[in-house]
N, C-alpha and C positions, 0 to 999 in steps of 0.2 A: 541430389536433394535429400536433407533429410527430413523424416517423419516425425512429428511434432506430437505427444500426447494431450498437448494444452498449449492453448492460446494465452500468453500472457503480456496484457497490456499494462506499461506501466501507472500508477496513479493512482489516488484516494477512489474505497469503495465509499460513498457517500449514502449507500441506505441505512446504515445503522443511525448514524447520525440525525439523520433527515427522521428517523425512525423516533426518535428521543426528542425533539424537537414537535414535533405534532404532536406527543404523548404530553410535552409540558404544557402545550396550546390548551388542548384540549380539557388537561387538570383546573388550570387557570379559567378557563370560560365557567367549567362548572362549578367550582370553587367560588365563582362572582354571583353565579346566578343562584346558589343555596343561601337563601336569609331566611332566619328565624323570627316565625310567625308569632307574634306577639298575643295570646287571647282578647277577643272583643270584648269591651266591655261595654255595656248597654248602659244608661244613666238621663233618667228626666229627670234632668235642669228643672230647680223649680223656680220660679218667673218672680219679676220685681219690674216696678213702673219707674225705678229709680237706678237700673243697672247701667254701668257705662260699660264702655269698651277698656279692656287692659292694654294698656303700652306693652306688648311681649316682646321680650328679645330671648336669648337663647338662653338665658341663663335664671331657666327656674325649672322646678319638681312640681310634678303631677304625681296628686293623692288622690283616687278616685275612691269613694265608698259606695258602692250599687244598693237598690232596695233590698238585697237581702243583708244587708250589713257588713259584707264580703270588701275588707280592704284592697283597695292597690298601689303600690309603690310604683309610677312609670310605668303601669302595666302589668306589673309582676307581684299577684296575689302575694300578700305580708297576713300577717297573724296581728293582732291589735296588741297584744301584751310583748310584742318583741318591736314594734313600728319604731320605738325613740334610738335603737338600739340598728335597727337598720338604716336609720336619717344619719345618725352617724355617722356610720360607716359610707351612705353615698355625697354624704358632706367630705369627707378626706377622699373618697376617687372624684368627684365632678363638683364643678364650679360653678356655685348658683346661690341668688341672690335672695330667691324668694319662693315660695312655692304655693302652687294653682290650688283649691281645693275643689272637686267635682263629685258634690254627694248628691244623690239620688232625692227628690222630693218625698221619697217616701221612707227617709232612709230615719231611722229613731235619731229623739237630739241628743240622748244620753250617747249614741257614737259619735256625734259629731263633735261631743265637748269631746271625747275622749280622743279622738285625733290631735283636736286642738293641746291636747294634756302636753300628750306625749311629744308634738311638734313642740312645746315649751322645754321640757325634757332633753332635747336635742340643741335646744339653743337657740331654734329657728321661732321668732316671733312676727315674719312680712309673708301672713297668709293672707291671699285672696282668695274669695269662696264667689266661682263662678256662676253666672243666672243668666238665665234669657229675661230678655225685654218682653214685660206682657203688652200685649196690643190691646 
């Protein structure tokens, strides 16, 4: 008989593999589960006896202006002297019909014309300006 220094059995070593395979699992779980956090934006609606509800479907832009006069485009703080120049810009990426307007009841009306300005500027004239129903 002879003395053997090593057993070798033939056949795929399958840890490395199995190794790379749980390493992509586990990229892809966490890769799903990291979304970026949008900033809250706080905003009292101010109230009307005459407000209906919007037919929404996917295909409109949210401008919210909060009581300190602080624009948002979708969520994403905008400057007011650059707002026609960014509606542009999310006019040729996304496809939308019309856009929501959500300003603060306490928000000045000289910003509110001045949104409206610049949404002219951009082309876009099918704004709605969101309100709650007063009771």
């Amino acid at each position: 008989m002879k003395s053997r220094d090593w057993d070798y059995e033939g056949g795929l070593n399958l840890t490395p593999l199995l190794d790379v395979i749980l390493n992509l699992i586990f990229f892809f779980i966490l890769a799903t589960q990291v979304k970026e956090t949008k900033e809250t934006i706080n905003v009292n609606l101010p109230k009307s006896e005459q407000s209906d509800k919007l037919n929404t479907h996917d295909d409109f832009l949210v401008i919210t202006v909060d009581e300190k006069n602080i624009v948002y485009v979708d969520g994403e703080k905008t400057e007011l002297n650059i707002l026609s120049q960014v509606l542009l810009k999310k006019k040729t990426e996304q496809s939308f019909s019309y856009i929501i307007f959500q300003g603060d009841a306490k928000t000045y009306n000289q910003t509110i014309v001045s949104v409206l300005d610049e949404c002219a500027k951009a082309g876009l004239n099918s704004v709605s300006l969101e309100v709650l129903k007063k009771e």
